[in-house]
Phi, psi and omega in degrees: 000150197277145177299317188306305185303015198224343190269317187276342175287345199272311203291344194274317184320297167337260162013260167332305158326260173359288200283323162310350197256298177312326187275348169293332194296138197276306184270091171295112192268068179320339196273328154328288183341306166313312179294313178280356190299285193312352208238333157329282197314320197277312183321314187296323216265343237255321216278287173261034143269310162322324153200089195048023186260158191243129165065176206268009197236108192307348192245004142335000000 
């Protein structure tokens, strides 16, 4: 597996932890909760660019 791609699954994995640990939370810190969704999202588009697939619709 190509190292970016392997640099980007560990920062998305980081990422995810995070947000299961806020969202665990009895008082929730949306605009984080938000940030990371957005910040999820770009890694996962950043992940199959890498490798070549485009936009979020599997048959793209």
């Amino acid at each position: 597996m190509d190292s970016s791609i392997s640099v980007l699954r560990a920062d998305y994995e980081h990422l995810r932890a995070r947000l299961e640990s806020l969202l665990a939370q009895p008082e929730k810190d949306m605009t984080e909760v938000d940030y990371l969704v957005d910040a999820l999202e770009r890694i996962q588009l950043d992940i199959k660019a890498e490798l070549g697939i485009q936009g979020n619709n599997p048959i793209e």
